[in-house]
LUMTORTOR-72275 format. One record per residue (C-alpha): residue in three letters; residue number from 1; x, y, z. Coordinates in nm, 2 decimals, decimal comma, m for minus. Example, Ala and Ser with C-alpha at 12.3 -4.5 7.8 and 13.67 -1.06 7.14 Angstrom:
residues 2
- Ala; 1; 1,23; m0,45; 0,78
- Ser; 2; 1,37; m0,11; 0,71
end
This chain:
residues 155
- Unk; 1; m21,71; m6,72; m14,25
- Unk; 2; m21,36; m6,72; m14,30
- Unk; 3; m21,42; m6,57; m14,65
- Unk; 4; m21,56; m6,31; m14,49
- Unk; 5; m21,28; m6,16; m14,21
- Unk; 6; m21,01; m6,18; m14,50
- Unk; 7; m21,22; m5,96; m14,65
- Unk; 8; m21,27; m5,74; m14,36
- Unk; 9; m20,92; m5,76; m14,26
- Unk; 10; m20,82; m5,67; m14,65
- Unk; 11; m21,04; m5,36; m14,61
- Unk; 12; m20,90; m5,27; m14,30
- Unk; 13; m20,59; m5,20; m14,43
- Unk; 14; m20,60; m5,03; m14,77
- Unk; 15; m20,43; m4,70; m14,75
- Unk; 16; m20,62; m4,40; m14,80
- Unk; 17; m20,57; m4,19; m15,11
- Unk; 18; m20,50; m3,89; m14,91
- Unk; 19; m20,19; m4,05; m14,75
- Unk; 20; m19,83; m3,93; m14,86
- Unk; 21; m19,57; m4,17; m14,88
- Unk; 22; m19,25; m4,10; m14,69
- Unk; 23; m18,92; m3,99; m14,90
- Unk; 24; m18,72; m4,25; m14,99
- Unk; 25; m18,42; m4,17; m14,77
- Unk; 26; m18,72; m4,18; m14,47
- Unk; 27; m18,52; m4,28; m14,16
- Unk; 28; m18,14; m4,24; m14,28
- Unk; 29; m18,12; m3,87; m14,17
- Unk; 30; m17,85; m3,85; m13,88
- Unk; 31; m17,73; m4,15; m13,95
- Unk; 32; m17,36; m4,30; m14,00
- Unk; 33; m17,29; m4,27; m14,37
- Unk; 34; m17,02; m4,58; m14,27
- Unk; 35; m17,22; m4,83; m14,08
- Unk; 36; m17,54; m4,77; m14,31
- Unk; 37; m17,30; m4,87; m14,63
- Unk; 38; m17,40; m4,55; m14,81
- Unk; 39; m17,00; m4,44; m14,77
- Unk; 40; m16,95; m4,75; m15,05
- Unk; 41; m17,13; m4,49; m15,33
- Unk; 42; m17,02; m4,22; m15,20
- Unk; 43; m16,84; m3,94; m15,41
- Unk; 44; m16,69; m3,59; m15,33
- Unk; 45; m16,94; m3,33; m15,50
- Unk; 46; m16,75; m3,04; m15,42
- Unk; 47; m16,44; m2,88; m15,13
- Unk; 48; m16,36; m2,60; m15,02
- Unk; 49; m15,98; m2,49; m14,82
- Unk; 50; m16,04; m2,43; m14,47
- Unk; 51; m15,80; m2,12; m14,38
- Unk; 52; m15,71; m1,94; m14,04
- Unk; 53; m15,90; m1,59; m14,08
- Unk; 54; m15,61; m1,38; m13,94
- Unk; 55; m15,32; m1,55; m14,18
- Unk; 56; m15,48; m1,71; m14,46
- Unk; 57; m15,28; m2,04; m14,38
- Unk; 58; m15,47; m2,35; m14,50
- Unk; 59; m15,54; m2,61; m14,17
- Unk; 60; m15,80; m2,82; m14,37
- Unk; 61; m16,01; m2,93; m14,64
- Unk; 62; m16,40; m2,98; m14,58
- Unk; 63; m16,59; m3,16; m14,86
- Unk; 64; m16,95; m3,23; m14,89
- Unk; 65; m16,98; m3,62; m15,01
- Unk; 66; m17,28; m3,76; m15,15
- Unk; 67; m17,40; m4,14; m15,15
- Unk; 68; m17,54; m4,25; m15,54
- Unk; 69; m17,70; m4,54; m15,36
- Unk; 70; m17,86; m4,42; m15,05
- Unk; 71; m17,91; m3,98; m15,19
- Unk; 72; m17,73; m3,84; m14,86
- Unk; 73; m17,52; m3,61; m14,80
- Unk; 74; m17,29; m3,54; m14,54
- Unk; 75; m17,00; m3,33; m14,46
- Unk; 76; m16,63; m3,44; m14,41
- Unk; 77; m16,31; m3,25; m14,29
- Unk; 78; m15,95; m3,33; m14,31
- Unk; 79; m15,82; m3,13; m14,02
- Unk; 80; m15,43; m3,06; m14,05
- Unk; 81; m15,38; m2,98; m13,69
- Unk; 82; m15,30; m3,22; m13,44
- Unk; 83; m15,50; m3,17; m13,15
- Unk; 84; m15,73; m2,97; m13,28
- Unk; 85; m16,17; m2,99; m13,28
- Unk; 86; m16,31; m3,03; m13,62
- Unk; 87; m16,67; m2,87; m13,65
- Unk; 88; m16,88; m3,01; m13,93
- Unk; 89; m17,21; m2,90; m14,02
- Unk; 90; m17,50; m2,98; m14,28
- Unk; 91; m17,82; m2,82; m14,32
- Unk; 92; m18,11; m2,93; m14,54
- Unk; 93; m18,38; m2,70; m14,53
- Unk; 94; m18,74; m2,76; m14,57
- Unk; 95; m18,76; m2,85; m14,99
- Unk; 96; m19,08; m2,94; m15,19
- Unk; 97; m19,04; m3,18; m15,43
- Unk; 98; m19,05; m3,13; m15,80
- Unk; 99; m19,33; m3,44; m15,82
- Unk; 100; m19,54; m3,37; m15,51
- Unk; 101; m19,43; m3,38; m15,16
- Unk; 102; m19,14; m3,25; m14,95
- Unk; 103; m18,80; m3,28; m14,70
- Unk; 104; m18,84; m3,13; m14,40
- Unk; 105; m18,61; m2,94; m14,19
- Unk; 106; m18,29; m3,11; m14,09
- Unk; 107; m17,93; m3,07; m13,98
- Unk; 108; m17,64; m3,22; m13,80
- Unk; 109; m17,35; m3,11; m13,63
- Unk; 110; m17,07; m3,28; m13,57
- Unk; 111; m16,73; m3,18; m13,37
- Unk; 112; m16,42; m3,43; m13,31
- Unk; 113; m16,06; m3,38; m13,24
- Unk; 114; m15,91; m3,62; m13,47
- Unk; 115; m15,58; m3,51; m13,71
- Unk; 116; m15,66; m3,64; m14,03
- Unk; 117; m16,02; m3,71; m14,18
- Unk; 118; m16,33; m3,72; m14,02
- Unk; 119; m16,71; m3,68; m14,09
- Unk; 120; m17,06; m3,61; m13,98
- Unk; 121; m17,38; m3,79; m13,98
- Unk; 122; m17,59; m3,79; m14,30
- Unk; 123; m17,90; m3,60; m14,45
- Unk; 124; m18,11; m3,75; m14,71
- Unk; 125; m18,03; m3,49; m15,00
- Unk; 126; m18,11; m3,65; m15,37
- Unk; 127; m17,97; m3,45; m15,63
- Unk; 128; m18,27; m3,22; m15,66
- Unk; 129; m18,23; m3,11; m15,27
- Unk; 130; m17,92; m2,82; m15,22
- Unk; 131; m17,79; m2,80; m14,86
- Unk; 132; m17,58; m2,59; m14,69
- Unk; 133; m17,24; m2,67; m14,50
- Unk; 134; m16,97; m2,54; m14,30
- Unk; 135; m16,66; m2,64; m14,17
- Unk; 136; m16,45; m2,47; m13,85
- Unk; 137; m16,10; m2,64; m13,70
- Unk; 138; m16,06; m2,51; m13,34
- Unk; 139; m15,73; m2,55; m13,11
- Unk; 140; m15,73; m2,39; m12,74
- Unk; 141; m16,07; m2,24; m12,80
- Unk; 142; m15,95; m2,02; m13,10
- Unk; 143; m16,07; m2,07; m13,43
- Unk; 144; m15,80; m2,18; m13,66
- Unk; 145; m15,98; m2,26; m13,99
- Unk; 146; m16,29; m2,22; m14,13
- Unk; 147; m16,50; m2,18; m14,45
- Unk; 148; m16,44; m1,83; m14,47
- Unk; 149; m16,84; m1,76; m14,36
- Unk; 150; m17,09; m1,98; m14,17
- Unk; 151; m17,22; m2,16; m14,40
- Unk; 152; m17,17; m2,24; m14,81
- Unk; 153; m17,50; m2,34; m15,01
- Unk; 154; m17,41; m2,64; m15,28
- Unk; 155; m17,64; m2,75; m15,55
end
């Protein structure tokens, strides 16, 4: 008799065909890149100069860093303005993958006032996902620095 529920219970739980499995970075978007230990992998894939529209003066650096380990990305600012809010935003749109599948829809934004660097939550991004990203450095409710346009697309 015993025999018999393991064998039951075994059917029980066999997966259907028809199920998907989740993406491997299932559960990390809008996470901390730092407390997760992705940050450890982590390189910069590619920056940009944040610069005041009216006088072209460079207030900050946004780069878009990506985890080898964990395939996040996320975006990070060093804001040169003490005192003033650094916006950071990431946007992964919905992607189908090139072996079957997709990543939905997903974004973060971010704002601090912290001089120096600072950084957003991550997106699960492998290398096959682009995102876009933006950066903005505020001080008294006037924008100070920004990407130039709202958001850049990075491959």
């Amino acid at each position: 008799m015993t025999a018999a529920v393991l064998a039951a219970a075994a059917v029980a739980f066999v997966p259907s065909e028809s199920a998907q499995a989740a993406p491997p970075g299932a559960g990390i978007d809008n996470t901390d890149p730092s407390s997760t230990g992705c940050s450890a992998s982590a390189i910069t894939y590619w920056s940009k100069n944040l610069t005041n529209p009216a006088t072209g003066v460079v207030n900050g650096t946004m780069e878009l860093r990506y985890s080898r380990s964990c395939e996040t990305n996320w975006v990070r600012i060093n804001n040169y303005v003490s005192g003033a809010t650094a916006q950071k935003t990431i946007v992964r749109l919905h992607t189908y993958a090139p072996s079957g599948g997709s990543v939905p829809y997903a974004q973060d934004i971010t704002s601090d006032t912290v001089t120096g660097w600072s950084y957003g939550m991550q997106l699960y991004a492998p290398s096959w996902v682009c995102v876009q990203v933006g950066g903005v450095i505020t001080l008294n409710g006037q924008v100070i620095a920004s990407n130039g346009q709202s958001l850049d697309w990075v491959c």
